[in-house]
Structure formats: structure tokens, C-alpha cells
N, C-alpha and C positions, 0 to 999 in steps of 0.2 A: 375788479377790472381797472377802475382807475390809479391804485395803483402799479399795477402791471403797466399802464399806460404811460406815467411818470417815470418808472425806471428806463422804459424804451427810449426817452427822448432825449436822458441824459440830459447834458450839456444844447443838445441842439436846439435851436427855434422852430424851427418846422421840421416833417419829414411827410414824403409820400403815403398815400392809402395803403400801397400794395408793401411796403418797408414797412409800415406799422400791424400790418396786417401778419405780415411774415415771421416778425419778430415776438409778437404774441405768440404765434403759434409755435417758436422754438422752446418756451419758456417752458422745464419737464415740473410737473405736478402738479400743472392747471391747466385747467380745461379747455382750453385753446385750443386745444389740436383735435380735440372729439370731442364734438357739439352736437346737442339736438340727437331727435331719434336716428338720425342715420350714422352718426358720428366720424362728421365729415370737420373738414379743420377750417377755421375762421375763416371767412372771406370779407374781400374791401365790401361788399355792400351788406354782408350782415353788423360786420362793425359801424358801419352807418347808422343802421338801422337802430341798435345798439344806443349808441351816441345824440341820438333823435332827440331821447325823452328827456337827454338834458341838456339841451338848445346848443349842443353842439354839433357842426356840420362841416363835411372837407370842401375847403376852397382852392382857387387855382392856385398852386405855391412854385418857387423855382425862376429860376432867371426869364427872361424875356421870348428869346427862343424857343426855350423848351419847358413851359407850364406844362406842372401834372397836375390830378388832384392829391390832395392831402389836408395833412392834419399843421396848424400854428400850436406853438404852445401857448403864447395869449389867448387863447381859445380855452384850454380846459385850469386857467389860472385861477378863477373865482371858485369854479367846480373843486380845484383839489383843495381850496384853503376852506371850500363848505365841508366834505367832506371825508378828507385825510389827516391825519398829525399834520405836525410840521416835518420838511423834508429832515431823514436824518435822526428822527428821535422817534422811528419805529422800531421797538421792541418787541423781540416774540414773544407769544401767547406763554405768559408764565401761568399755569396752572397750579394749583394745590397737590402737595406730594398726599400717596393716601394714608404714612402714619401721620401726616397734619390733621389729619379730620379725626374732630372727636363728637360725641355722644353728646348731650348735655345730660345732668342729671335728673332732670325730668320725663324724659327718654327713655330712659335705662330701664332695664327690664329686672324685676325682682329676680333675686338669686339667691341659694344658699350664702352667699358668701354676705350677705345682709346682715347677717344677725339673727337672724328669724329662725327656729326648729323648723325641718321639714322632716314630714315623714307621709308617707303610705296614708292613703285614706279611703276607707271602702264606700264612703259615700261620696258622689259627685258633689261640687258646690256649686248651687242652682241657686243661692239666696239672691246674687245681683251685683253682690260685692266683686270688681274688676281688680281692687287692688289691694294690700297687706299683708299680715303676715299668714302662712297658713299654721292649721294647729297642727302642734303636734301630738302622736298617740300618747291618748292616757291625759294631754290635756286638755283644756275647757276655754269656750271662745274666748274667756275671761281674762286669759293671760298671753291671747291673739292683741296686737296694736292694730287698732281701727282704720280702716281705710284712708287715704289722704284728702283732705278735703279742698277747697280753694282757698282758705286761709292758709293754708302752708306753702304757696308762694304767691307772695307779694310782688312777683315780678309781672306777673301775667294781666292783662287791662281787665279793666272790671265790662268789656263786654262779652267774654268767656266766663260771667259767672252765671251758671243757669240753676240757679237754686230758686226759690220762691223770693221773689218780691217782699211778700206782707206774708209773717204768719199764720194769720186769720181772715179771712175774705171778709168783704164787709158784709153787715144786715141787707139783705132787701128789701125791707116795712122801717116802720117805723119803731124806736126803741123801743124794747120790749114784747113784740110782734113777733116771735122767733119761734120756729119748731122744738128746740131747746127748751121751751120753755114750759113744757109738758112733761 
């Protein structure tokens, strides 16, 4: 909205509620013009309303005569340097084209194209293993390469390692005091 609001003012210092109000509403591919459940087009007092939460308010503006309410732009100058670019160096929303994105290789899903035989297997594999190579018929886990482990990337923080701590839990007695020991 604010800057919808900036554009409207241009060059000018002030402008009426019911001009700024209007001039939102011309604006095609923003919501201006169907608001709210009824989808009815902006008004000077909803723009108020609007304007409230950020200690902006229309004051009398216009020659002597003939004061209207409206809007100063010394008024919404702190608001846009809090929260707009600078006038002039807004740029559209450059997005990522989608052959830019790629996979990483930790990601990537095993494939034939691996290295790995793949073949037909009449047993399901229930053992636990999520990742490596599978066998192929005729051969023997033996000449299967073992699942990946977290030594195999050093990129990853060591609070993604959830392997055991300590090999061996400690005794609970006193040395020698061990059910082992039967």
C-alpha cells in the first residue's frame, strides 16, 4: 500500500482524501478496487483507518478558502524511508528460473546410472538399510557398497550425527561388579 501510495503523490506535497482514495482505486492488479468481504472499492475513511496503525492521519490541506481533508507527504516521509527502497531503485521480483535449480548431491536419489547393478529381487529389503547399492542376481551382499554413513559428508554439522555417543555405556557398580562377569 505504501507504495501505491508514493506513486500517487508524485511530485506533489499534499493531495485530498477522496484523490488519493480514487487514485488507489484506479490502479489495475491491486486490491484497491475489491476490498474486504463485500468487495467494494477503497474509501476515504477506510484508507484512514488503514493509515491509523501507522500514526498517519488526513489533515486540513489546500488553500484558505477551500480546506479539504487529506493526506501531506511530510507525513508518510519517515514511514516510506522505514519501510520502502529508496525512491527509484525498486526492482521487480526477480525469481529463480526453474533450469537454475538444482538437486544437491546428497539429495539425489539412487539410480541405475550409479554404478550400482540393479536387478529383480524376490525378496523385499526389510534389513533397515535406506541407502546403497542393491544386489544384483547371482550376487552376494559382499560385493553390495555399504550404506553412506555421516563420515561421508563433512559438510553436514556434527548436530545431524545421531550415532552413539560412547561405544560402551558405562558400569553401573563398581569395577568389576558387572553381569559380564559371569
Amino acid at each position: 500500500m505504501l507504495g501505491d501510495i508514493r506513486d500517487t503523490f508524485g511530485n506533489l506535497t499534499e493531495m485530498p482524501s477522496a484523490v488519493m482514495a480514487d487514485a488507489l482505486v484506479e490502479i489495475e492488479g491491486h486490491p484497491w478496487a475489491e476490498m474486504g468481504k463485500a468487495r467494494k472499492p477503497l474509501t476515504q475513511n477506510r484508507l484512514a483507518r488503514m493509515l491509523k496503525s501507522l500514526g498517519i492521519a488526513p489533515s486540513k490541506i489546500g488553500p484558505e478558502d477551500k480546506r479539504l481533508n487529506g493526506y501531506k507527504r511530510a507525513s508518510f516521509e519517515e514511514v516510506f524511508l522505514r519501510y520502502l527502497p529508496p525512491e527509484g531503485a525498486s526492482q521487480p521480483d526477480t525469481r529463480t528460473q526453474c533450469d537454475e535449480i538444482r538437486t544437491s548431491e546428497i539429495s539425489q536419489p539412487d539410480s541405475p546410472d550409479s554404478g550400482c547393478p540393479v536387478a529383480e529381487c524376490e525378496k523385499p529389503n526389510n534389513d533397515g538399510q535406506m541407502s546403497g547399492c542393491p544386489v544384483a542376481k547371482g550376487g552376494s551382499s559382499e560385493n553390495a557398497s555399504a550404506a553412506p554413513s555421516f563420515d561421508d559428508y563433512p559438510e553436514l554439522p556434527t548436530c545431524l550425527d545421531r550415532r552413539p555417543k560412547r561405544p560402551n555405556p558405562p558400569a553401573l557398580g563398581p569395577p568389576g561388579d558387572s553381569l559380564d562377569d559371569f
